[in-house]
C-alpha positions as CSV (number, residue, x, y, z in Angstrom):
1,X,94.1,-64.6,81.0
2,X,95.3,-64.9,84.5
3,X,97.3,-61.7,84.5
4,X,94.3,-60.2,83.1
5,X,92.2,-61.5,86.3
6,X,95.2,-60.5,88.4
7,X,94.7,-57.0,86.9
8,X,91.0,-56.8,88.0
9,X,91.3,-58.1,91.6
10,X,94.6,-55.7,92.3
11,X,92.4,-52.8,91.3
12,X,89.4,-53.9,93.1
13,X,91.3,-54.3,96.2
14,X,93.3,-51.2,96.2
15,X,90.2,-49.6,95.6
16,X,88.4,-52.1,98.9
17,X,91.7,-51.1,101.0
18,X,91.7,-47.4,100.4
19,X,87.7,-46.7,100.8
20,X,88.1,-48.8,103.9
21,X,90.8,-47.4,105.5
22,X,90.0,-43.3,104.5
23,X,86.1,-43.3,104.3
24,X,85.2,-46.3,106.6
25,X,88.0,-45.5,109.0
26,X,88.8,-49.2,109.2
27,X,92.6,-49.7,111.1
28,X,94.9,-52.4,110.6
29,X,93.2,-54.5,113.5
30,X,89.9,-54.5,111.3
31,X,89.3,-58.1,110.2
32,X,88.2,-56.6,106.8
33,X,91.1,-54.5,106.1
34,X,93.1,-57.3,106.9
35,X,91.8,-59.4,104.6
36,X,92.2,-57.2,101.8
37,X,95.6,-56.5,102.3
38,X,96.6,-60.0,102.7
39,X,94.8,-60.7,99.7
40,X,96.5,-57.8,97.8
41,X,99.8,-59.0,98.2
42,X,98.8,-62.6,97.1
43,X,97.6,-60.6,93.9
44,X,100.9,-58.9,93.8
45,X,102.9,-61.9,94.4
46,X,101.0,-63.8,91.8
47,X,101.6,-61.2,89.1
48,X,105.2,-61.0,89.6
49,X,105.7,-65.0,89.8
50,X,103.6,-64.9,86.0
51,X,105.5,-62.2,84.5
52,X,109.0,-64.4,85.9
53,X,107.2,-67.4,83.9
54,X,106.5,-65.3,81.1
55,X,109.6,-64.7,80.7
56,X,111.6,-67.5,81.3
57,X,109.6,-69.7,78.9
58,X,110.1,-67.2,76.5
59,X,113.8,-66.7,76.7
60,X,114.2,-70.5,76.3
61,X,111.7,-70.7,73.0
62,X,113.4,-67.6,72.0
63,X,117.2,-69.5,72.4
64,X,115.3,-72.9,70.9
65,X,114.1,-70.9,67.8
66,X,117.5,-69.6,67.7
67,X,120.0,-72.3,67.7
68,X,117.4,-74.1,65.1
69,X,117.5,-71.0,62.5
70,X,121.2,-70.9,62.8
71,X,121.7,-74.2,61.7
72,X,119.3,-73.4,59.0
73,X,121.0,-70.9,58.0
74,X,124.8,-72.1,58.4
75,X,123.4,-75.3,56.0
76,X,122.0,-73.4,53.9
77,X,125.1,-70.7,53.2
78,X,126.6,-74.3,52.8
79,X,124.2,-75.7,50.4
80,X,124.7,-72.4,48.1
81,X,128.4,-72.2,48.4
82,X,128.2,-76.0,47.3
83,X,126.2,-74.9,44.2
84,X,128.0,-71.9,43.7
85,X,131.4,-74.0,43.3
86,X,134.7,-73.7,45.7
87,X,136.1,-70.8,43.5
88,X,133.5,-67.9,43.9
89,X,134.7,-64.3,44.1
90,X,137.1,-63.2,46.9
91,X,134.6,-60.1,47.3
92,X,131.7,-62.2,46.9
93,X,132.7,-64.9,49.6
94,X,133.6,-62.2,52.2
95,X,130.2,-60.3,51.2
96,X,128.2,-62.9,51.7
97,X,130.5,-64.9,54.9
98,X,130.3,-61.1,56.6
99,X,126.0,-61.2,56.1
100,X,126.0,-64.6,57.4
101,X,128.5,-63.8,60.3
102,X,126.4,-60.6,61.5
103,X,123.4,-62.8,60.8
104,X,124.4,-65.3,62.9
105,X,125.3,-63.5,65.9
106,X,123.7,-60.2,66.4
107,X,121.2,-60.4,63.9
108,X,119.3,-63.4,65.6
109,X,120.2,-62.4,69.1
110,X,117.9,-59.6,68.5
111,X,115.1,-62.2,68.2
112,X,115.2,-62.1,71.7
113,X,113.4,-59.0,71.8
114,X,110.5,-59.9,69.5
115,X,110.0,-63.7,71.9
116,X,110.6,-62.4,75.2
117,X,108.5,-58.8,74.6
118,X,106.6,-58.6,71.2
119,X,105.1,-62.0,71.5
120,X,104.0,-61.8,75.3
121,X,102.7,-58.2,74.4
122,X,100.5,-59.2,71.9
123,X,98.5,-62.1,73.0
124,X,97.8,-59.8,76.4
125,X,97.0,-56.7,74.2
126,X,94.0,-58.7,72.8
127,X,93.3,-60.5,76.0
128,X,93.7,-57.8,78.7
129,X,91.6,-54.9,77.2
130,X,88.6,-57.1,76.3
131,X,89.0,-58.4,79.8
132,X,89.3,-54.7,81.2
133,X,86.1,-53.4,79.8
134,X,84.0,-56.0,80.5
135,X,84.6,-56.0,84.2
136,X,84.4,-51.9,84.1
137,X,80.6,-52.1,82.3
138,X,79.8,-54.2,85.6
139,X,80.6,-51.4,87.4
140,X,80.4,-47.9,85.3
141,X,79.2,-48.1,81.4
142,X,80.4,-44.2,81.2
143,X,84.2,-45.4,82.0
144,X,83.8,-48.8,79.9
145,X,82.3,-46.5,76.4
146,X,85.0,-44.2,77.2
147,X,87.8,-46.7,77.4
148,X,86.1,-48.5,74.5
149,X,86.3,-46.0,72.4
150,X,89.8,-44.7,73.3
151,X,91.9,-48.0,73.2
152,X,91.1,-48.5,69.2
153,X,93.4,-45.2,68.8
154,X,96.5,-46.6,70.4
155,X,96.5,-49.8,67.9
156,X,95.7,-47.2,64.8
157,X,98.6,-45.3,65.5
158,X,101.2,-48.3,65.7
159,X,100.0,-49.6,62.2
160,X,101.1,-45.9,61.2
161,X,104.3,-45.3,63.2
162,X,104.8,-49.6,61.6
163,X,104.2,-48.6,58.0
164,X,106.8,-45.1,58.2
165,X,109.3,-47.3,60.0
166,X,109.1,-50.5,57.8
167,X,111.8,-49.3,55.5
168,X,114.1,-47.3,57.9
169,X,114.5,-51.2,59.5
170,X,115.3,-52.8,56.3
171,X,117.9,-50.0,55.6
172,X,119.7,-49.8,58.7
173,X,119.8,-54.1,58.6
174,X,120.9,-54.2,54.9
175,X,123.5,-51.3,56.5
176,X,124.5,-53.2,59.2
177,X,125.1,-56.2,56.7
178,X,127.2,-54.4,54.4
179,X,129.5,-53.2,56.9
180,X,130.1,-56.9,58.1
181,X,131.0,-57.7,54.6
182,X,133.2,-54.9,54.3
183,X,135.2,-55.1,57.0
184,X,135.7,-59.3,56.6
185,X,136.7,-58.4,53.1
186,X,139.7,-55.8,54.5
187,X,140.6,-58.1,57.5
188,X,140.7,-60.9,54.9
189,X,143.2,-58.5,52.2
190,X,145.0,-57.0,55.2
191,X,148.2,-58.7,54.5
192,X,148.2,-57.8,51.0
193,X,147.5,-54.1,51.2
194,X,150.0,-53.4,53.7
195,X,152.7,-54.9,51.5
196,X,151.3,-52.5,48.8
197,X,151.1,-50.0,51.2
198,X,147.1,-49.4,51.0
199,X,146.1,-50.1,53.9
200,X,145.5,-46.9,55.7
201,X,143.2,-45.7,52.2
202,X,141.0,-48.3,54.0
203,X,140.1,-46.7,56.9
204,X,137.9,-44.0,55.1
205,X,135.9,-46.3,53.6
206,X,135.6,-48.2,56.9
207,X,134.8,-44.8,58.0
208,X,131.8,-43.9,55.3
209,X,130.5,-47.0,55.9
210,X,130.1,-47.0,59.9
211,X,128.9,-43.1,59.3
212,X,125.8,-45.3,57.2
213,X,125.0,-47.5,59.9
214,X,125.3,-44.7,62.6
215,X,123.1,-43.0,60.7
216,X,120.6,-45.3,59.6
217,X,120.2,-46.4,63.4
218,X,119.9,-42.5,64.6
219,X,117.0,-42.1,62.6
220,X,115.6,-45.3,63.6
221,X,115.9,-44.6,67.4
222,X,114.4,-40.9,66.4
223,X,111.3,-43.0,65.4
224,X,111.3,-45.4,67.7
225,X,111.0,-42.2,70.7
226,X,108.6,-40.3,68.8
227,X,106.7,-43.3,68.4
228,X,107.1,-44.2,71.7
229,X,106.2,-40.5,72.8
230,X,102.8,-40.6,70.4
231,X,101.4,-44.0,72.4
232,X,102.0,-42.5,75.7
233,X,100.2,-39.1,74.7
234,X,97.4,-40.9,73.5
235,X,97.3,-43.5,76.7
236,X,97.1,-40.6,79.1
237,X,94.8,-38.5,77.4
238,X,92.4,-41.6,77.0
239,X,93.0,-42.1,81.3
240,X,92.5,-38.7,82.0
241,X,89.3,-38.7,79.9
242,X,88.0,-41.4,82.2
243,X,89.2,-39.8,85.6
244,X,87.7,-36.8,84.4
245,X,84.3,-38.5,83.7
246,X,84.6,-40.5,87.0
247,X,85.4,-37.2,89.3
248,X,82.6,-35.3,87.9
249,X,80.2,-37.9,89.0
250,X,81.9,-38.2,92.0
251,X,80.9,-34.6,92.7
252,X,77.5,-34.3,92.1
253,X,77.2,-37.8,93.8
254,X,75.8,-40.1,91.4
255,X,78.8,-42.4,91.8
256,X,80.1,-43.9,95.1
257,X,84.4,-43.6,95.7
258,X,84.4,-47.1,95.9
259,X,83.6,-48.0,92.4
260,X,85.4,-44.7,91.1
261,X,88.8,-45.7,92.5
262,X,88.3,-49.1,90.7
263,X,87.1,-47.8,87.3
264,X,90.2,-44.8,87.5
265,X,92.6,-47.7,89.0
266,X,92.0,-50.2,86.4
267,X,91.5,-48.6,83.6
268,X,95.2,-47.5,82.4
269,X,95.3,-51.6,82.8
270,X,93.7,-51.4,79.4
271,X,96.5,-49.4,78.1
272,X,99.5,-51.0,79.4
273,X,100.0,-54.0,77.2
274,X,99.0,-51.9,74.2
275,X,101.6,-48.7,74.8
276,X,104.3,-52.0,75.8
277,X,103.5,-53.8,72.6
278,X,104.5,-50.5,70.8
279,X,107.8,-50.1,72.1
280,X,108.6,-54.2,72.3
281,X,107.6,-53.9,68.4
282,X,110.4,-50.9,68.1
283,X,112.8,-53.1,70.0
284,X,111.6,-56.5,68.3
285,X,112.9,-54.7,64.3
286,X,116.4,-55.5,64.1
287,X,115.5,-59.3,64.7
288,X,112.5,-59.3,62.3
289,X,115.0,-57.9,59.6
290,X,117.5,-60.1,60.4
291,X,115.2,-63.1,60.3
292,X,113.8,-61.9,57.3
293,X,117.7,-62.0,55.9
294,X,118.1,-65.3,57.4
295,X,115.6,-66.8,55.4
296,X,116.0,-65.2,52.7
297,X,119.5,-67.1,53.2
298,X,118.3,-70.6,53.5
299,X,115.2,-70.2,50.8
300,X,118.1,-68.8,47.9
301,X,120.7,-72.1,49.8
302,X,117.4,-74.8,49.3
303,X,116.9,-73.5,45.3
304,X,120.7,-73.2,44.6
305,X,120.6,-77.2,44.8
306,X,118.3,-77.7,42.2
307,X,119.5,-74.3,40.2
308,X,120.9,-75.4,36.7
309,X,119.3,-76.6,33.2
310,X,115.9,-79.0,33.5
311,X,118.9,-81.8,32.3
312,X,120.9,-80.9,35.4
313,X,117.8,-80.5,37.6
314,X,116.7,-83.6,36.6
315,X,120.0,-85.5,36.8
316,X,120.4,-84.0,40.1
317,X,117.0,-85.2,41.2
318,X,117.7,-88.3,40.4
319,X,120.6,-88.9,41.9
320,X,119.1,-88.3,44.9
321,X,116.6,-90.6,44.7
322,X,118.8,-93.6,44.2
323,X,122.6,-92.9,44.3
324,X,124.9,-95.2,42.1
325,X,127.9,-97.1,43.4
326,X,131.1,-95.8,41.6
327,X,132.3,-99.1,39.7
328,X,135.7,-100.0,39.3
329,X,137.9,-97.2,38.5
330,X,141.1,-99.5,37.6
331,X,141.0,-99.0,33.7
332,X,138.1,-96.8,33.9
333,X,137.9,-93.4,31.5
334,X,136.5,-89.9,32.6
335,X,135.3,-88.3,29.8
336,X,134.2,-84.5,30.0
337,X,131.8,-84.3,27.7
338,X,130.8,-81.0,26.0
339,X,130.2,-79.5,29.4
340,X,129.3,-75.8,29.9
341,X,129.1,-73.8,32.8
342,X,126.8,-70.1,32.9
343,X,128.7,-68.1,34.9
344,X,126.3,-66.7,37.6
345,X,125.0,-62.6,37.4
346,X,127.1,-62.7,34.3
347,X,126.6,-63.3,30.4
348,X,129.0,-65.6,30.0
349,X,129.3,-69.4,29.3
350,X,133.0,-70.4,31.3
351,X,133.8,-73.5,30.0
352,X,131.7,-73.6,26.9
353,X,131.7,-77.1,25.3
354,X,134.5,-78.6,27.1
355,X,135.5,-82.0,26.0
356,X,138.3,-84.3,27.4
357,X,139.2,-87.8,28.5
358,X,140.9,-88.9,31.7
359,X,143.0,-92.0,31.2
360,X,145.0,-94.0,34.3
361,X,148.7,-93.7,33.9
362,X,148.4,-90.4,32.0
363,X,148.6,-86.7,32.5
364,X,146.3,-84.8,30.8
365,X,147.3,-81.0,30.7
366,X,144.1,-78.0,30.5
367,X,145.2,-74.6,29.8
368,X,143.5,-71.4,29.0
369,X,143.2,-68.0,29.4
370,X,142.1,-66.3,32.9
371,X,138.5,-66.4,33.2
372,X,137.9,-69.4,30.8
373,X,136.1,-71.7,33.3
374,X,139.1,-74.0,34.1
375,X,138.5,-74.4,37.5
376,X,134.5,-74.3,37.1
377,X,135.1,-77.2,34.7
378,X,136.8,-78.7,38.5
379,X,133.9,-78.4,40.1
380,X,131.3,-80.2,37.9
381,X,134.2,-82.8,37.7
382,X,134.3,-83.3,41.6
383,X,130.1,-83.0,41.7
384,X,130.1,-79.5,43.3
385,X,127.8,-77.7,40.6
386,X,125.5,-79.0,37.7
387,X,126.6,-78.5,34.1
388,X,124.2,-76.4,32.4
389,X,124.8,-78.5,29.1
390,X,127.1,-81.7,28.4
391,X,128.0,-84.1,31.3
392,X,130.9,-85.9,32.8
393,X,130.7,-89.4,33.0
394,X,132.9,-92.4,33.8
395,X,133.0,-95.4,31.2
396,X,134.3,-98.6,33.2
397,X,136.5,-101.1,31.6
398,X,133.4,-103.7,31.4
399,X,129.7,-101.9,31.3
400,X,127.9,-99.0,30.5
401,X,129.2,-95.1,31.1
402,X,127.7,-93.7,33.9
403,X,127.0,-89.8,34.7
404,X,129.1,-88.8,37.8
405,X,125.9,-86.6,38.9
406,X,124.4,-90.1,39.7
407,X,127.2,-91.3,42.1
408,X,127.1,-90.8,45.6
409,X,129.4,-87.7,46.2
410,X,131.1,-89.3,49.0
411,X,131.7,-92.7,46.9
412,X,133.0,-90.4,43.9
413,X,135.0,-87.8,46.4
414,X,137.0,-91.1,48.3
415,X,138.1,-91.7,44.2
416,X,139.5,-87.9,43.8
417,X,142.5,-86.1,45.2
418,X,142.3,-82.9,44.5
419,X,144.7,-79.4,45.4
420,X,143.0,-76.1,45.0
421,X,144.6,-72.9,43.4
422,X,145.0,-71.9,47.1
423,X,145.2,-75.4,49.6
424,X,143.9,-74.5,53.0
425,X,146.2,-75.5,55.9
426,X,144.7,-75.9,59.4
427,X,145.8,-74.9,62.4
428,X,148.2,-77.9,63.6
429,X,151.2,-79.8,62.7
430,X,152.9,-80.2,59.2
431,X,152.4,-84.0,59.8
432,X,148.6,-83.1,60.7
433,X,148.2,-81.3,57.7
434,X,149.8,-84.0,55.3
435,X,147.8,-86.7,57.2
436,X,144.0,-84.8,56.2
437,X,144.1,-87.2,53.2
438,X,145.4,-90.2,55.2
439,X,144.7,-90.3,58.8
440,X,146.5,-93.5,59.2
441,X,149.6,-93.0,57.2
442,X,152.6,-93.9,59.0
443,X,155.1,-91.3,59.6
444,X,157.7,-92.3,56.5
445,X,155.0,-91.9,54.4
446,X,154.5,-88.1,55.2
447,X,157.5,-87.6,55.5
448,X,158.1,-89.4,52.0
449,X,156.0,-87.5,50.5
450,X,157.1,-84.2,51.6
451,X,160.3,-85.0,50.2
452,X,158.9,-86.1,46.8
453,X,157.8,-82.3,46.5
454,X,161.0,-80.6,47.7
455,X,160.1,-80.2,51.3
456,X,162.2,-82.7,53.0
457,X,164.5,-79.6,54.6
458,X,160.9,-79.4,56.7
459,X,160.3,-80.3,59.8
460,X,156.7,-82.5,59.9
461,X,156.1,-81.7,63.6
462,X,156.6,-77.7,63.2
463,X,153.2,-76.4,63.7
464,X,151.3,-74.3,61.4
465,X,148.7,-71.0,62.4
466,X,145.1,-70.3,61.1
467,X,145.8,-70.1,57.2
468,X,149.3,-72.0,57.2
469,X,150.9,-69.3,59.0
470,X,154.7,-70.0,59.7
471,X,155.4,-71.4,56.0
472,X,155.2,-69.2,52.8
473,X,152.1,-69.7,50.5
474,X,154.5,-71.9,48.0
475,X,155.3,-74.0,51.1
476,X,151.7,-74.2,51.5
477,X,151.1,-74.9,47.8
478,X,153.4,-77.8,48.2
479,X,152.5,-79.5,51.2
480,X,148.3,-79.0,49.7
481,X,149.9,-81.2,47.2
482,X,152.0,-83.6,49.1
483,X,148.4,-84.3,50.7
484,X,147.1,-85.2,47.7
485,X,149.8,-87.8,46.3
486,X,149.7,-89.4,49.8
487,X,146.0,-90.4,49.5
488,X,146.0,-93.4,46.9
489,X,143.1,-92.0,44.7
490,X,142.6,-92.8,41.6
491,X,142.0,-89.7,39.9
492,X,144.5,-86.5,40.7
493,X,143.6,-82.7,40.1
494,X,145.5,-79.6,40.3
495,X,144.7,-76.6,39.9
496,X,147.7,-74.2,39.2
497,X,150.1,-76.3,41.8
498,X,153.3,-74.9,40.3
499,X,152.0,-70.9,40.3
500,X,154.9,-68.7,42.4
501,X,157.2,-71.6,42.5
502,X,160.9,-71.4,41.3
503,X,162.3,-73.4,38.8
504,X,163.5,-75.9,41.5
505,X,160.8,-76.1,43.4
506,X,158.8,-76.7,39.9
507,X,160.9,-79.5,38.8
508,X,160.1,-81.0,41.9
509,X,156.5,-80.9,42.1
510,X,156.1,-81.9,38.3
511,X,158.3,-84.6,39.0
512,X,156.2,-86.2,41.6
513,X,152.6,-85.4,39.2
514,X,154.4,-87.5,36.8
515,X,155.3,-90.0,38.9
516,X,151.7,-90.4,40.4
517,X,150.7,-90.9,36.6
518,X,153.8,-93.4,35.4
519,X,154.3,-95.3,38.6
520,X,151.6,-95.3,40.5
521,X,149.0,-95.6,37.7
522,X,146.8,-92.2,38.3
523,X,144.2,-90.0,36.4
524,X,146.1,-86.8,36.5
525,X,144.6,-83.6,35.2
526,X,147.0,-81.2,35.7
527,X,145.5,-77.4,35.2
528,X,148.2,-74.6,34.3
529,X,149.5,-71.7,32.6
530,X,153.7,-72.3,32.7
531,X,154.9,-74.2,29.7
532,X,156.8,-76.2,32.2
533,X,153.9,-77.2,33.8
534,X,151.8,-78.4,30.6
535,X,155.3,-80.2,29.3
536,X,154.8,-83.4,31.6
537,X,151.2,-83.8,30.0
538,X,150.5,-86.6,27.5
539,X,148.5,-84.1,26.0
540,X,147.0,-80.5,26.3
541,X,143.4,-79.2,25.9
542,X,142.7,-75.9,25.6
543,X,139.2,-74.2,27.2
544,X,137.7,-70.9,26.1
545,X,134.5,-69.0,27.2
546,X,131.5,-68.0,25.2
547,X,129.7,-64.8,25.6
548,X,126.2,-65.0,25.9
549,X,125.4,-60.8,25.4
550,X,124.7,-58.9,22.9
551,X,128.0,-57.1,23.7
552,X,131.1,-59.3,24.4
């Protein structure tokens, strides 16, 4: 509202200065010129100390809304990752981390645009206009009708230019987002395609790809100028239409210069915030799309966590109203019971109707073909997905079984050690590494159990890169599960621990599972393909998968 005012008393003081000084003859010593120059550049002043405060406050809402919808977003990738399980798709996981990464960064930077311009623009496109033609019917009805009927065009055609452009936004976005996945998946696989020597067949499909974003955002700036061209066309003509009318009358007299300069001075004040809000709205797109991605991100992350059967939805639920302690685990069973998993996007049931039982001082050996669900059947086990049918539960020496879905996961995780197919090593020591699982373990302790799984030669205090860099992936293997044994869980899982491991290096690791089990009185279920893995089990189920299609 104040810029609006501003506007009216700049043009009725340029138009007070310049009748003064050119048809009064009034000089710089005249009191009344004076004034109205001093009071034109408090106008002025004021203007540009409003448009500073304009923008500052919205550059910090802008950075506040910002910093809130990353961490939206970041928990709810989380969230869906948790739902999804810890062994998704190596395409899907760099898919879906490259949307999240370009999402996070440039994607929401671009908000900036649509706070700091779009926002600003609008509220004075339907305050500044109004404000415009009342003041100009105090002074000239011809100029207000004319500006009343011209300024409705200007809004007309953005809803036009907004509708044609809708889609080219959503493409060149959904563009932009599939290149980020792309190229996190290739950065990811480098390694492995230059040993298999495919890594320069990349760099045309890196190439295609960037062609369809530079494309996509070529036609999207081609819009954005015509558009921008189409608003000014129509703001001039609609000012010209009203200098026109105003110098005609100016001729045959019937309208004095002083309230001619103010109607032709203020009235492309009517137009300004509405040709501005086009081209803010132009430069406000990308953001839009990508907060439109964003929450499209943490809507899909909020429903993963109830996803699943009613059963699972409903033991989830009530879980988290009232978490259960995890009872004593000393003499306690875990029985799998009939569990299935529905493999998401696919028709396919991975485990279906899994049952087994989890005894202390015993090793209980899962095998299976690839692709049978042993490692989804991990992840309703540790509580990071819902069973679509059947449950896990844990049946204490004295009292009733309970459903693990009802623990609290962090009570249930402090009972579980568990090594991935693929343990993740930090960036730090060995020792570091070892010490995830026990953060006060003295140093004979890491550096007994390095040697329990054939690492001894290793030097705890030799530090690792991003990855486990500077050791070989079965190094890496092997010190994932030296971090396991060293944290005095009662329940062990491994999945695939001896895969790419010699026959030494084997015995080793085996050794040590069995150990765990005979000595020190642990749950061990021990998931593998080798026959000299599954030898050390007390016994050996076998999962399979179920095809839910028509076609198998």
């Amino acid at each position: 509202m104040a810029t609006a005012i501003l506007a009216v008393a700049q043009a009725w003081l340029l138009a007070t200065v310049i009748t003064s000084a050119f048809q009064a003859g009034a000089g710089l010593g005249d009191a009344g010129l004076s004034t109205a120059l001093a009071a034109l550049a408090g106008v002025l002043s004021a203007r540009a100390v409003i448009a500073w405060g304009q923008e500052y406050v919205a550059r910090r809402c802008s950075a506040s809304v910002k910093s809130s919808l990353r961490m939206r977003l970041l928990r709810s990738s989380a969230s869906r990752s948790a739902a999804r399980g810890p062994v998704a798709g190596s395409g899907e996981v760099a898919a879906r981390s490259g949307e999240v990464a370009a999402l996070a960064t440039r994607g929401l930077d671009a908000l900036d645009a649509y706070f700091a311009r779009y926002l600003p623009q609008l509220v004075l496109a339907g305050i500044v206009p109004f404000t415009v033609i009342v003041c100009l019917a105090t002074a000239d009805l011809v100029a207000a009708g004319t500006v009343a009927l011209t300024v409705p065009l200007i809004p007309i055609f953005m809803v036009l230019i907004g509708s044609a452009t809708e889609h080219r936004r959503r493409r060149r976005w959904n563009a932009l987002a599939r290149l980020s996945g792309h190229f996190l998946d290739v950065v990811a696989g480098l390694p492995t395609l230059r040993v298999f020597g495919r890594a320069e067949a990349q760099l045309g499909r890196l190439e295609r790809v960037t062609d369809d974003y530079r494309r996509e955002s070529l036609a999207t700036l081609r819009v954005a100028f015509l558009s921008a061209f189409a608003l000014e066309l129509a703001a001039t003509i609609s000012v010209a239409l009203v200098a026109v009318g105003v110098g005609l009358r100016l001729v045959d007299g019937s309208l004095d210069l002083h309230t001619g300069l103010f109607c032709v001075i203020l009235a492309p004040e009517a137009y300004l915030p509405l040709r501005q809000l086009g081209a803010s709205f132009h430069a406000s797109e990308e953001g839009l799309a990508a907060a439109a991605a964003a929450f499209a991100i943490i809507e899909e992350g909020g429903a993963a966590e109830g996803a699943g059967s009613p059963a699972a939805a409903a033991a989830a639920a009530a879980a988290a109203a009232a978490p259960v302690s995890v009872p004593d685990m000393r003499g306690a069973e875990v029985r799998v019971e009939s569990v299935t998993v529905r493999q998401h996007g696919r028709e396919l049931e991975a485990p279906s109707a899994a049952s087994l039982t989890l005894r202390s001082g015993e090793v209980t050996g899962v095998a299976g073909p690839s692709g049978s669900g042993k490692s989804s059947l991990v992840d309703v086990i540790l509580g990071l997905r819902l069973a679509d049918a059947g449950h896990v539960v844990v049946a204490p020496a004295e009292g009733e079984p309970v459903d693990v879905a009802a623990f609290d996961p962090a009570e249930w995780h402090r009972c579980v050690s568990w090594v991935p197919q693929l343990p993740y090593c930090f960036p730090g020591s060995i020792a570091d590494n070892v010490r995830l699982a026990a953060p006060n373990a003295t140093d004979e302790a890491v550096d007994a159990a390095l040697s329990s799984v054939g690492l001894g030669e290793l030097d705890p205090r030799s530090r690792l890169g991003e990855g486990g860099s500077g050791v070989s992936s079965g190094q890496r293997r092997r010190i994932g599960v030296a971090r396991a044994l060293l944290r005095d869980a009662p329940i062990l899982i491994l999945d695939e621990p001896t895969a790419g491991l010699d026959e030494l290096a084997e015995a080793a690791v085996l050794q040590a599972v069995q150990a765990a089990a005979r000595t020190g009185g642990r749950a061990v279920l021990l998931i593998a393909h080798r026959p000299a893995a599954l030898s050390i089990a007390d016994r050996v189920v076998t999962v399979s998968s179920r095809s839910t299609g028509a076609r198998s």
